[in-house]
C-alpha positions as CSV (number, residue, x, y, z in Angstrom):
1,X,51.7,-31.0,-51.6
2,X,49.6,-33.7,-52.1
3,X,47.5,-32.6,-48.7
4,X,46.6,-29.0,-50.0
5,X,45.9,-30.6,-53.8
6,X,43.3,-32.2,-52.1
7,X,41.7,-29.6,-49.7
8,X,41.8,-27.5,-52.6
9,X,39.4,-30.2,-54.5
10,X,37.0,-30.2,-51.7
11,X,36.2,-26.6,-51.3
12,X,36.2,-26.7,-54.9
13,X,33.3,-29.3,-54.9
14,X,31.8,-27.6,-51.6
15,X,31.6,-24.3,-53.6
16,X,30.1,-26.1,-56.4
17,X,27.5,-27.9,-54.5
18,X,26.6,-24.9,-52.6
19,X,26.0,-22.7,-56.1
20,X,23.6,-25.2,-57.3
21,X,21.9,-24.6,-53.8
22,X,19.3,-22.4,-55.8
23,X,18.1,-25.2,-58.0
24,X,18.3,-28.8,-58.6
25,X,19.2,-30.0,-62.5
26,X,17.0,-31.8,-64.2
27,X,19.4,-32.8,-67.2
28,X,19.3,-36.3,-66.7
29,X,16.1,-36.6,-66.4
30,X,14.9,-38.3,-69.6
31,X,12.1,-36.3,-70.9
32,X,15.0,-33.4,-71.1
33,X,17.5,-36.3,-72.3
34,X,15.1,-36.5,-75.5
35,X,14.0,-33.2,-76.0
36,X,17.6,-32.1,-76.2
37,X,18.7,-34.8,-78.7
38,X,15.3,-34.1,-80.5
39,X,16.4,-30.1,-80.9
40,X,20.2,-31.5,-81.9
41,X,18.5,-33.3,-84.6
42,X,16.8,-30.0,-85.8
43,X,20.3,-28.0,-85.5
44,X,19.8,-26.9,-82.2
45,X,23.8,-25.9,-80.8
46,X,24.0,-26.9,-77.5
47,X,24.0,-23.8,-75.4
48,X,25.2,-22.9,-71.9
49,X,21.8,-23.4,-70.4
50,X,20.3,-26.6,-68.3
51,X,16.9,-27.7,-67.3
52,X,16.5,-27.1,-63.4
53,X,13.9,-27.0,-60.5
54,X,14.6,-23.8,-58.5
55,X,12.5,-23.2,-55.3
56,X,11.1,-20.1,-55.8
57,X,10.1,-20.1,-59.8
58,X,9.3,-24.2,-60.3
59,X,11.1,-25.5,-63.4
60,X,13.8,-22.8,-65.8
61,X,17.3,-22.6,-67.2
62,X,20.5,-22.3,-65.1
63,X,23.3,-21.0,-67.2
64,X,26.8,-23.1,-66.7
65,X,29.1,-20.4,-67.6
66,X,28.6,-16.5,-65.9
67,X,26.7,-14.1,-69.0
68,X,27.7,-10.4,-69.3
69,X,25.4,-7.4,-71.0
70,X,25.6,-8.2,-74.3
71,X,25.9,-12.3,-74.2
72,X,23.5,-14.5,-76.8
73,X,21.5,-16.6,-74.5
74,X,19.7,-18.7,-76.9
75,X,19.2,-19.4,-80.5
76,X,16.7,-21.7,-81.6
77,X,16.9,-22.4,-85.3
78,X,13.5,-22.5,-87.5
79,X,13.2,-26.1,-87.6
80,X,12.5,-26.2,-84.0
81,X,9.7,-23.6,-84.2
82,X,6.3,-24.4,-84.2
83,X,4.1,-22.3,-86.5
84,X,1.1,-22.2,-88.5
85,X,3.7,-22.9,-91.6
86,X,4.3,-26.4,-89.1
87,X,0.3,-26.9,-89.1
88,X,0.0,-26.6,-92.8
89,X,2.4,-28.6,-94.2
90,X,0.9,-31.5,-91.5
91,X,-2.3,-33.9,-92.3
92,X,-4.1,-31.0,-90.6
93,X,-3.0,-28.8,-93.8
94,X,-5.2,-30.1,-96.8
95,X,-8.3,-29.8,-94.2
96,X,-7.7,-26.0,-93.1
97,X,-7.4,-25.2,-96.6
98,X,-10.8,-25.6,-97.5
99,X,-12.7,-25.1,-94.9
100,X,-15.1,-22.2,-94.4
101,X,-15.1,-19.4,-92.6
102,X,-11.6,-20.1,-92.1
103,X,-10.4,-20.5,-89.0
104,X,-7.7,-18.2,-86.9
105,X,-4.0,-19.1,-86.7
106,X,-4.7,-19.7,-82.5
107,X,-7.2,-22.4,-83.9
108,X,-5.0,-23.7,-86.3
109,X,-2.6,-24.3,-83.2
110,X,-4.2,-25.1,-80.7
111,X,-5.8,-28.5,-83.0
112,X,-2.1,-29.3,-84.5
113,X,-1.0,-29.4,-80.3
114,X,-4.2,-32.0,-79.6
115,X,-3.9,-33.8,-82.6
116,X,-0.2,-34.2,-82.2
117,X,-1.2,-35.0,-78.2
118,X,-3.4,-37.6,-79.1
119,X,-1.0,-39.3,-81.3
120,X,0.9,-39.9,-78.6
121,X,4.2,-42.2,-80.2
122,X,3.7,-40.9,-83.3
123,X,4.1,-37.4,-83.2
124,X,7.4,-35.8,-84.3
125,X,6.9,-33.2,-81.7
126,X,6.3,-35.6,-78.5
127,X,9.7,-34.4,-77.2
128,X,8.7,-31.2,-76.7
129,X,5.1,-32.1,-76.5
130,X,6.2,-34.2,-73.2
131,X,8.3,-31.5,-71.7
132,X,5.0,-29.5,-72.0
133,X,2.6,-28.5,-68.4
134,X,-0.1,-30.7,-67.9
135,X,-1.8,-28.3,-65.8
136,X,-1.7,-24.6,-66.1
137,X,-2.9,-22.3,-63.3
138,X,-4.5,-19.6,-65.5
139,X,-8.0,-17.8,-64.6
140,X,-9.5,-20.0,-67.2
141,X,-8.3,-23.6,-65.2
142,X,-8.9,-22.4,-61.9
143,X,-12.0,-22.8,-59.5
144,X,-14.9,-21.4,-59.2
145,X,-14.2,-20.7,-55.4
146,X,-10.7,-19.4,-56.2
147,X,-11.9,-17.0,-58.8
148,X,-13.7,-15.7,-56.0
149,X,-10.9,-14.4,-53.9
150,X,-9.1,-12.7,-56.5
151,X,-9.4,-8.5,-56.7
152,X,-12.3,-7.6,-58.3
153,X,-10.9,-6.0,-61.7
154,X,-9.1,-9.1,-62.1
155,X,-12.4,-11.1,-61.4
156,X,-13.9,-9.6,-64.3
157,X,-11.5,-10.6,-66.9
158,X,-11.0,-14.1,-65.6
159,X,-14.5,-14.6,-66.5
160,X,-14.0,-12.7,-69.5
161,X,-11.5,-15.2,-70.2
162,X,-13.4,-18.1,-69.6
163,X,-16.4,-16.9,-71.8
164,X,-13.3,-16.3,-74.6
165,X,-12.5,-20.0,-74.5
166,X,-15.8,-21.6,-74.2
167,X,-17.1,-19.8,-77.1
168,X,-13.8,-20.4,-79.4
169,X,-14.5,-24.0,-78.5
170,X,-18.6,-24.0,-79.5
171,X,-17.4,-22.1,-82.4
172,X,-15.1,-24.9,-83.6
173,X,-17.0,-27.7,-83.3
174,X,-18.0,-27.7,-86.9
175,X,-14.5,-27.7,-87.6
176,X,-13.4,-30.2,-85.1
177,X,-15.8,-32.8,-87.0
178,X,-14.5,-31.6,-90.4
179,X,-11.3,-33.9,-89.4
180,X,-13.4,-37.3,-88.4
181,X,-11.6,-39.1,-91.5
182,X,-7.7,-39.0,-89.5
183,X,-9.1,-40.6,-86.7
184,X,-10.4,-44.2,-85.8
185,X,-12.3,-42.6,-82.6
186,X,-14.8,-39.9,-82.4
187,X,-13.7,-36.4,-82.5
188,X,-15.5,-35.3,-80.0
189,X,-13.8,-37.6,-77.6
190,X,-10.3,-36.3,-79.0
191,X,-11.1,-32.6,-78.9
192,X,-13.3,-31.9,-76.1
193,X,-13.3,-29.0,-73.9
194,X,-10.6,-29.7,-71.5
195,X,-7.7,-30.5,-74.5
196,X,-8.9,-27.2,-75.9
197,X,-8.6,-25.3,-72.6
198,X,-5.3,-27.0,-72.6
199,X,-3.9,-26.4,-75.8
200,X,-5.4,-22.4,-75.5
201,X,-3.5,-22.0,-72.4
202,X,-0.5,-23.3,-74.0
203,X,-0.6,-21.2,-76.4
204,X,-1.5,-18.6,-74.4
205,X,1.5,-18.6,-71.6
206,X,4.1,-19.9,-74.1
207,X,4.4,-18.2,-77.4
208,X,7.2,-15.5,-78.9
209,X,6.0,-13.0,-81.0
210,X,6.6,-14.1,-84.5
211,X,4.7,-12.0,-87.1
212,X,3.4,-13.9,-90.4
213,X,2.9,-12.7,-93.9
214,X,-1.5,-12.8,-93.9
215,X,-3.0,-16.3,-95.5
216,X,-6.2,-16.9,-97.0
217,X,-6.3,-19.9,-95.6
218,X,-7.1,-18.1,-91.7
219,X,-9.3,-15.8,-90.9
220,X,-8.0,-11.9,-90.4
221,X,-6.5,-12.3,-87.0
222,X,-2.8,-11.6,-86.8
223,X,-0.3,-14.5,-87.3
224,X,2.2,-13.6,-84.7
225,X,2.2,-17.0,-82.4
226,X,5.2,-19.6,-82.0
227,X,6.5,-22.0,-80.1
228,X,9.6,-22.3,-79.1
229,X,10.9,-25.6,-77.5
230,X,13.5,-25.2,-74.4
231,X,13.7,-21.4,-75.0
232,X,10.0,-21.4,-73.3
233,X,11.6,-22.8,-69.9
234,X,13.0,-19.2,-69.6
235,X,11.1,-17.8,-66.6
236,X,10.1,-14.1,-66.1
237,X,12.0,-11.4,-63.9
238,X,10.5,-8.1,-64.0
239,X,14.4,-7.0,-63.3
240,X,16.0,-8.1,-66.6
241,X,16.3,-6.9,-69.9
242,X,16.8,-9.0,-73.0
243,X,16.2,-8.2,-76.6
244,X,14.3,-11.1,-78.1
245,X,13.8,-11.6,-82.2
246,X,14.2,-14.0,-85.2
247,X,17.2,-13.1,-87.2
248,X,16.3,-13.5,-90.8
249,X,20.8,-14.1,-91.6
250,X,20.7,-17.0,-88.9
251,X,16.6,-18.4,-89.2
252,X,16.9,-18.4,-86.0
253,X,15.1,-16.9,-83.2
254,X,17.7,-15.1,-80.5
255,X,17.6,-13.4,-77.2
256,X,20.6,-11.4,-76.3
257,X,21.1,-10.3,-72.6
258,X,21.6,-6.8,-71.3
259,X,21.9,-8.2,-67.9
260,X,24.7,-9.9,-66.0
261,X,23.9,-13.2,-64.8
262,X,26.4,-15.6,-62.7
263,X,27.4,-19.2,-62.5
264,X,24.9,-21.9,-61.7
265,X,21.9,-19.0,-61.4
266,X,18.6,-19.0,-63.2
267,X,18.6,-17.3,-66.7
268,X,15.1,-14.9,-66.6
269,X,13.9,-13.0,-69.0
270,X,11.1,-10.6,-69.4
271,X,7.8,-11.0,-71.0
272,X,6.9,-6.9,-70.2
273,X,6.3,-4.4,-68.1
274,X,3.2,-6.3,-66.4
275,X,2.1,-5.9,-63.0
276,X,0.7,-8.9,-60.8
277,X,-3.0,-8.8,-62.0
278,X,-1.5,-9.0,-66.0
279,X,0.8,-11.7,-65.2
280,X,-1.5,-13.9,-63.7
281,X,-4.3,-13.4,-66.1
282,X,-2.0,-14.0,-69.3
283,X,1.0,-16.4,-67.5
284,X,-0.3,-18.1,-64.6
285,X,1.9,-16.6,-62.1
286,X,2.4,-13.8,-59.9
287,X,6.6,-12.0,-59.8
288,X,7.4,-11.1,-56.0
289,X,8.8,-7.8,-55.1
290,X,7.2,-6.4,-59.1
291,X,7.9,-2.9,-59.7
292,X,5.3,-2.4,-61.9
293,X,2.9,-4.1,-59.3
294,X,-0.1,-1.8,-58.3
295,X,-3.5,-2.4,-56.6
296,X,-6.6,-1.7,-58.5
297,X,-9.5,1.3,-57.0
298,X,-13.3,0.2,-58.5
299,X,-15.3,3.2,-59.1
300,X,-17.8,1.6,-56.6
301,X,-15.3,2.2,-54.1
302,X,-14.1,5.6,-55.6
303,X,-17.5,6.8,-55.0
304,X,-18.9,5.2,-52.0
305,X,-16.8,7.8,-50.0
306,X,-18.7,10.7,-51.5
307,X,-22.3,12.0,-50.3
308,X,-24.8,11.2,-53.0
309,X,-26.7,14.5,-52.5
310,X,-24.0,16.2,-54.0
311,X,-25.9,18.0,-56.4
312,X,-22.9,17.4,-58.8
313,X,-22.1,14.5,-58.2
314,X,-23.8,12.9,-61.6
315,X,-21.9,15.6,-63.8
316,X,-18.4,14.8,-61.9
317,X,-19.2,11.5,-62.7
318,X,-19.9,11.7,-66.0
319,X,-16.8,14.7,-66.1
320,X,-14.4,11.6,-65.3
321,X,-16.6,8.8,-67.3
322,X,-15.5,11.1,-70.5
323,X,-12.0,12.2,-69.8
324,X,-11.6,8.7,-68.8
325,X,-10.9,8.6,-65.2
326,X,-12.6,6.2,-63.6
327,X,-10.4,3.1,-65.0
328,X,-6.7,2.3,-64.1
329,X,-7.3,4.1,-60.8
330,X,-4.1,2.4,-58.5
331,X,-2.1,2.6,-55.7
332,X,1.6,1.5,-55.8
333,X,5.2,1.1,-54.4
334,X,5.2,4.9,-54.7
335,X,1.6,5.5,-53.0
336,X,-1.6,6.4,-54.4
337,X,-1.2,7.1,-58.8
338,X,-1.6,10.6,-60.2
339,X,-4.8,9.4,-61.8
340,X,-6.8,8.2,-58.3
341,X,-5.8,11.3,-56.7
342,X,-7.1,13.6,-59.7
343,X,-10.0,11.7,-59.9
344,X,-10.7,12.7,-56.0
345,X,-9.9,16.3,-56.6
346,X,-12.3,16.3,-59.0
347,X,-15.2,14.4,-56.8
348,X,-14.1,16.6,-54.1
349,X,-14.8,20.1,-55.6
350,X,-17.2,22.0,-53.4
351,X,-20.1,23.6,-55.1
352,X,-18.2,27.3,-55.8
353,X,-14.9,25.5,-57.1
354,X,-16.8,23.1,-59.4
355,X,-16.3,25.4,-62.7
356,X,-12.7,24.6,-62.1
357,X,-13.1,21.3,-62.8
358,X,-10.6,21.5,-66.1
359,X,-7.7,22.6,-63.8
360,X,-8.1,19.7,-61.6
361,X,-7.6,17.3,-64.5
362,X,-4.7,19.3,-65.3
363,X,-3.0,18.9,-62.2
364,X,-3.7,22.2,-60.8
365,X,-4.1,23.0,-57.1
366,X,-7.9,24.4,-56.7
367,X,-7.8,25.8,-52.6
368,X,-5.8,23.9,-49.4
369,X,-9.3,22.9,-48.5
370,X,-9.5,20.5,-51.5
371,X,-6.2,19.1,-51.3
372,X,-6.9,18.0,-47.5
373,X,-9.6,16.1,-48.3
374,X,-8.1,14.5,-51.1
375,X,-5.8,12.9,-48.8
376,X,-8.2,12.5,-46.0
377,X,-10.7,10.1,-48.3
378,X,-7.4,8.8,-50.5
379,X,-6.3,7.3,-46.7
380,X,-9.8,6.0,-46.1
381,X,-9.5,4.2,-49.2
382,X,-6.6,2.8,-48.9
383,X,-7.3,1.2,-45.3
384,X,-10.2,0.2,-46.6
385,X,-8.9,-1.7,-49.0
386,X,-6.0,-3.3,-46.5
387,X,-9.1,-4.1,-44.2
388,X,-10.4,-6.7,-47.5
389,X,-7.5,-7.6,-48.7
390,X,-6.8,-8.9,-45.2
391,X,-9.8,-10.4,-44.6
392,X,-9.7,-12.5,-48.2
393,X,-6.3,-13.3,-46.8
394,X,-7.7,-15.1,-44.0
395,X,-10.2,-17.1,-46.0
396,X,-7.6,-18.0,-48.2
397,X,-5.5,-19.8,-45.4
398,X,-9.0,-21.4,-44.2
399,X,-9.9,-22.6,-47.4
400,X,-5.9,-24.1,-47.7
401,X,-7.1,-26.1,-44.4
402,X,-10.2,-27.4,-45.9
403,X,-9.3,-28.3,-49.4
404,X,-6.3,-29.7,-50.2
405,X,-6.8,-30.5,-53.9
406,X,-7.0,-26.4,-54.2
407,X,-3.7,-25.7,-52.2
408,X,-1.5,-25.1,-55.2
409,X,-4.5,-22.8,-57.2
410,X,-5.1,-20.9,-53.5
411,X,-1.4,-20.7,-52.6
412,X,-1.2,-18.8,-56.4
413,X,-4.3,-16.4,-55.3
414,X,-2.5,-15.4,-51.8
415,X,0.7,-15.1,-53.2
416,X,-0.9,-11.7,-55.0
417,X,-3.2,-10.4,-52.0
418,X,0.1,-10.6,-50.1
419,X,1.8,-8.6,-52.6
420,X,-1.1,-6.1,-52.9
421,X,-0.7,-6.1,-48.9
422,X,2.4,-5.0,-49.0
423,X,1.7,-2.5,-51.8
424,X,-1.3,-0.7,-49.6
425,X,0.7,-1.1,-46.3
426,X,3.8,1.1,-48.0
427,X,1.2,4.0,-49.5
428,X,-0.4,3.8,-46.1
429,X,2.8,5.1,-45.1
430,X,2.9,7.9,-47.4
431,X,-0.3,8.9,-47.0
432,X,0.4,9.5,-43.3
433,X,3.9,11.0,-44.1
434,X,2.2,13.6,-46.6
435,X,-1.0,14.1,-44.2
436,X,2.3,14.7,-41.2
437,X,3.2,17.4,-43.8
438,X,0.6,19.5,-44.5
439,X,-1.2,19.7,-41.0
């Protein structure tokens, strides 16, 4: 008896060693050791999630007990939430009150976490505040050489966001100086540009939505940011679906599952509907396999595959300019979007079918004529675009060689032209398929 006791006990232990094969836990490390008594001391109920390292999604929460639709994952009580309501009542409080212009709630925030930072000891929130990244990989933080290889839409507004977050910083300096009497050394050495970039992108990647009555103290921006300690190691799937929001009966803020999760496996929720490009740009991080993933068409290369003596090729232009058709132009995992194929029906109209330009926006077939060179040019498109992606794929491993200290930012970059690879391979497919069809 005692024999199969015994055997039993080891494949029990095998089968428990081989479910934490996913991810490593990380509860005893003592950063997590702190932060958890820290959120016990706040009223924080210890719940069925633990700190881990998985492989594929860096640091999250592995749940120790299987969750069913329906299950409360989390509830983090009030006292653990960071909010403007946190700034005010700090040393930072008397100081926002009077000064004018006010300033925004992300302000507000974003010098509470540097302040706080630079305290270092002293800050009630170092718990969390060491638990925090030190690095994010945001468009904002990463290189000017990386910046280069991502798609061009997304290009645009990582630039955008850089000029967002240099000029909240030039625009708070006057502020920043306001708080010279809390500390021995010179503002400007506590909140220079990189603790700013910092604290924004914390902000940024991290918050819940938690809308605020207005104050007069901050400008007119909506109050809708918090942070929530341990609740924002919850990672992203774009598979899940959770319903996330403070319960005024508990004060505290909840996310319910409606999605099954077992044993030992990472707990993910989901920030939104977002494809790659959104993700990245807002979070720092690209999802593998996203639904919602799609790859962007610039007009520039809408138009490029249309002669420019087309004598109406200015009012087609300005036809799609107005019905606004020449943005959000994609292919996906379903092929080339309703939108980029309407938009080349309409720049494909021959000269007698142009007055029907209103039925092509409608979805409408014009003639046979039009619809095969719809697809013809939607294919050149597309293997266009798997030519560059390609191509940016192979300076990316290059670059990897040359520059280590850029491997993680670059590994982030390639991670998305793969998955855009993927997404122009599979429409290539349909294209060909549908081309098959109608020859």
């Amino acid at each position: 008896m005692k024999k199969s006791r015994g055997r039993t006990g080891r494949k029990r232990r095998r089968k428990h060693l081989q479910s934490f094969v996913d991810g490593a836990s990380c509860s005893n490390k003592p950063e997590y050791i702190k932060l958890k008594k820290w959120l016990k001391g706040r009223g924080f109920k210890d719940s069925n999630l633990r700190p881990a390292e998985f492989w594929d999604t860096g640091r999250g929460l592995m749940t120790t007990k299987a969750l069913q639709a329906g299950d409360l994952v989390i509830s983090l009580p009030e006292k653990c939430i960071l909010t403007t309501d946190t700034v005010l009542s700090s040393g930072l409080g008397e100081y926002i009150m009077k000064w004018k212009p006010p300033v925004s709630p992300l302000i507000a925030l974003c010098t509470f976490l540097i302040a706080e930072k630079h305290a270092g000891e002293k800050s009630p929130w170092k718990p969390y505040l060491d638990v925090l990244p030190k690095t994010y990989t945001c468009p904002v933080c990463l290189e000017h050489d990386v910046v280069s290889l991502l798609p061009e839409s997304l290009r645009k507004k990582a630039q955008e966001q850089r000029t967002t977050v240099h000029e909240l910083y030039m625009s708070s300096k006057a502020f920043f100086s306001s708080l010279q009497p809390l500390f021995a050394e010179n503002t400007e050495t506590v909140f220079n540009y990189s603790a700013l970039e910092w604290a924004w992108c914390t902000i940024n990647t991290r918050t819940i939505y938690m809308k605020h009555s207005q104050k007069e103290c901050f400008s007119l921006e909506p109050d809708v940011y918090a942070l929530a300690p341990y609740l924002d190691l919850l990672n992203h799937s774009p598979n899940v679906q959770v319903k996330a929001a403070f319960n005024e009966q508990t004060r505290s803020y909840e996310i319910w599952t409606n999605s099954q999760c077992k044993k030992y496996k990472e707990v993910f929720i989901c920030y939104g509907p977002h494809d790659n490009q959104r993700l990245l740009l807002e979070y720092g991080f690209v999802a593998m396999n996203n639904p919602h993933s799609s790859v962007y068409v610039s007009s520039d290369t809408l138009l490029k595959y249309f002669p420019p003596l087309d004598k109406q090729r200015n009012a087609k232009i300005s036809i799609l300019k107005d019905h606004d058709f020449l943005e959000n132009l994609t292919f996906g995992w379903d092929g080339p979007s309703w939108r980029l194929l309407t938009a080349l029906k309409l720049l494909s109209l021959e000269a007698d079918e142009f007055t029907s330009w209103r039925r092509t926006l409608l979805g409408d077939v014009i003639s046979a004529r039009n619809e095969q060179q719809t697809l013809t040019i939607t294919e050149k498109i597309c293997h266009f675009l798997i030519e560059e992606t390609q191509q940016v794929l192979l300076q990316i491993s290059q670059l990897k060689r040359k520059k280590e200290s850029l491997k993680k930012q670059l590994a982030l970059v390639e991670a998305l032209r793969v998955e855009d690879l993927k997404i122009l391979q599979k429409s290539a497919e349909i294209l060909c398929n549908l081309n098959m069809a109608t020859t």
